[in-house]
Wavefront OBJ file of the C-alpha trace (Angstrom):
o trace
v 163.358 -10.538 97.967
v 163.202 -11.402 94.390
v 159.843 -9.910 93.003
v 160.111 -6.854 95.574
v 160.192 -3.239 93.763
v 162.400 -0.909 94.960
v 162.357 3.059 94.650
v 165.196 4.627 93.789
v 164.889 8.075 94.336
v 165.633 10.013 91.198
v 168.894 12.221 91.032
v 167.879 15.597 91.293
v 168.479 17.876 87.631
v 171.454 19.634 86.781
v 170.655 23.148 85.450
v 172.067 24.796 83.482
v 172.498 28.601 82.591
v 174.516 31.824 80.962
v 175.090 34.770 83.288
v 176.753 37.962 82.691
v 178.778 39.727 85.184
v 180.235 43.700 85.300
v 183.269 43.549 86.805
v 183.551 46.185 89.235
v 187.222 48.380 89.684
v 188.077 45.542 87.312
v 192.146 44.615 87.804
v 192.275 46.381 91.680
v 192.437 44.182 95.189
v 188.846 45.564 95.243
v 187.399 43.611 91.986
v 184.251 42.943 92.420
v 181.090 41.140 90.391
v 177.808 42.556 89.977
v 175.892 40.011 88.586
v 173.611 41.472 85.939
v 171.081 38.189 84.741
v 171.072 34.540 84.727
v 169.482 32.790 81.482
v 168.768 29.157 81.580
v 169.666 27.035 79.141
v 168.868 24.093 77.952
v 171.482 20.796 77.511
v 172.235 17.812 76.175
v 172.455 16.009 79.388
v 175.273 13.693 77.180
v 177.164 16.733 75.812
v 176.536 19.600 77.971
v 180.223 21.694 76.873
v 178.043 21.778 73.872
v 177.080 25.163 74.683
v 180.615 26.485 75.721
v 180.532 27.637 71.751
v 177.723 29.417 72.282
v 178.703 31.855 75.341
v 180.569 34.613 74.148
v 178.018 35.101 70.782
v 175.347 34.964 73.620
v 177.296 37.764 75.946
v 178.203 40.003 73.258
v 174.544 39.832 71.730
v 173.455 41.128 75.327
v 175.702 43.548 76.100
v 175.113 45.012 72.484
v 170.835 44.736 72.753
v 171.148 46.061 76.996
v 172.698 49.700 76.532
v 175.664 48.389 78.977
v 178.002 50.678 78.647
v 181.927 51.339 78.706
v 183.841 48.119 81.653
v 184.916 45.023 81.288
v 182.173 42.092 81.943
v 182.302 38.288 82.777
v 180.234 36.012 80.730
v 180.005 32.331 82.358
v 178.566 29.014 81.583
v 177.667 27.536 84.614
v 175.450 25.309 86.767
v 173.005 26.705 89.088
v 172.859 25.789 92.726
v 169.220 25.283 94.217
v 168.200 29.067 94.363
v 169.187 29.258 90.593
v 172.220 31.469 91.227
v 175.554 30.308 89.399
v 177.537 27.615 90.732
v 179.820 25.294 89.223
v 181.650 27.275 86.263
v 181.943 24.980 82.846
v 183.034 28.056 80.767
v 183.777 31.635 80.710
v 185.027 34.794 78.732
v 186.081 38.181 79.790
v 184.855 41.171 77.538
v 186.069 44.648 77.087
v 183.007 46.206 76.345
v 183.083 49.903 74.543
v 179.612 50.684 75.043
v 178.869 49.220 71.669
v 181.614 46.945 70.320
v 184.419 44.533 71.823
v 187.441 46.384 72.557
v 190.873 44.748 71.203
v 194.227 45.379 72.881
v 196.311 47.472 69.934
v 199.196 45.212 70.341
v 197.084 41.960 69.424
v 195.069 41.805 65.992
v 191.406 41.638 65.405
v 190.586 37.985 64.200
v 187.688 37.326 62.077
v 185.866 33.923 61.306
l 1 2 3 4 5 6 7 8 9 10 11 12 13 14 15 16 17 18 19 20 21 22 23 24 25 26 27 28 29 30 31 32 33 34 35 36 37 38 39 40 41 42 43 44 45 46 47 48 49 50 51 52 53 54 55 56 57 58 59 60 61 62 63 64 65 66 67 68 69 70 71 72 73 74 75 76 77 78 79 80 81 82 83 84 85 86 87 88 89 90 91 92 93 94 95 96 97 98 99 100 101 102 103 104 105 106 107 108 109 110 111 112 113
């Protein structure tokens, strides 16, 4: 009908968030993740790889300010499904993590910005 108002229902909102991972027995058939925190983050709903930038300054400003200690960790830019857990991954980095710096394999330089 021509002057008839619809309702359309609205699409529900995508979240977004940074989590950070310890990967457990890290490189064995028993890998595992423990996740360690979920931030959410906010987007640009028309650029949200904006933030893929931002991820690994993010993870190693965490695992430097949390005391984690010596392992290798997962850092992941993701979506969150509807009980705010990570879900669809965007981005991600894998850290070797000291205990206070970012370990570098000694047959590949350091690289500084």
């Amino acid at each position: 009908m021509p002057n008839e108002i619809r309702l359309v229902p609205k699409e529900p909102q995508v979240r977004h968030a940074f989590s950070l991972c310890r990967i457990v027995d890290a490189g064995t058939p028993d890998q595992w993740y423990d996740l360690l925190g979920v931030v959410r983050v906010p987007v640009d709903r028309l650029a949200p790889d904006k933030l893929c930038d931002q991820l690994r300054p993010w993870a190693l400003a965490t695992l430097a300010t949390g005391g984690y200690g010596f392992g290798r960790y997962y850092a992941c830019y993701s979506t969150l499904d509807e009980d705010d857990e990570p879900d669809k991954a965007i981005a991600h980095e894998d850290i070797d993590w000291s205990g206070s710096t970012v370990l570098v394999p000694a047959d590949q330089p350091a690289t500084s910005c």
